[in-house]
N, C-alpha and C positions, 0 to 999 in steps of 0.2 A: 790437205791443201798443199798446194805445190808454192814450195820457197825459189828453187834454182829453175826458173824454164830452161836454160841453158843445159843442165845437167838432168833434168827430172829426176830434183829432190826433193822430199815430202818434210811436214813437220815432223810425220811418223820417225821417218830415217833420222832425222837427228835427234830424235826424242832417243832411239833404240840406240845412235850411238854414243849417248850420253850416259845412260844403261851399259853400255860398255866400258867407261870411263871416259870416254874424251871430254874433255873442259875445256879447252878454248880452239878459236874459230881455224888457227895453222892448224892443228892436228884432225876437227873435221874434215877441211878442206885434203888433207892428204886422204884421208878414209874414201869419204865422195864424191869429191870436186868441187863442193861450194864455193862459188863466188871464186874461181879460178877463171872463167871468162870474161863475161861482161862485168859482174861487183854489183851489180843491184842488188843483190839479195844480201848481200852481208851484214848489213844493220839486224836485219827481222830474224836472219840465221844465227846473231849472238842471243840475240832477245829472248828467241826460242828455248836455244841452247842453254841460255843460262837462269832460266824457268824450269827448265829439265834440268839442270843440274844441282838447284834447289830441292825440287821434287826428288829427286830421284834414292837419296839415303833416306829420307822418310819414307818411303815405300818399301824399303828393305827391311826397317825397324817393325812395319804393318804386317809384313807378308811373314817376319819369322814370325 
């Protein structure tokens, strides 16, 4: 699903760069431009984010 129309960014993309490490929404926003235009999408893009960043060390713990 597309978060940024502005930027066409997906939930995928922040999911993968929460997988990378990023954790809060400045250091997304440097990676893919979220919510550096308009700002609609910033609410849904921490929400995302920070669902992925829950998930995200528990999938590490699965996967080793």
């Amino acid at each position: 699903m597309y978060v940024c129309i502005c930027h066409g960014i997906t939930d995928r993309a922040i999911r993968e760069a929460a997988d990378r490490g990023v954790d809060s929404l400045d250091q997304l926003a440097c990676e893919t431009g979220i919510g550096t235009c308009c700002g609609s999408c910033r609410e849904l893009a921490v929400r995302i984010l920070d669902q992925a960043t829950v998930a995200s060390p528990l999938l590490h713990l699965v996967a080793a």
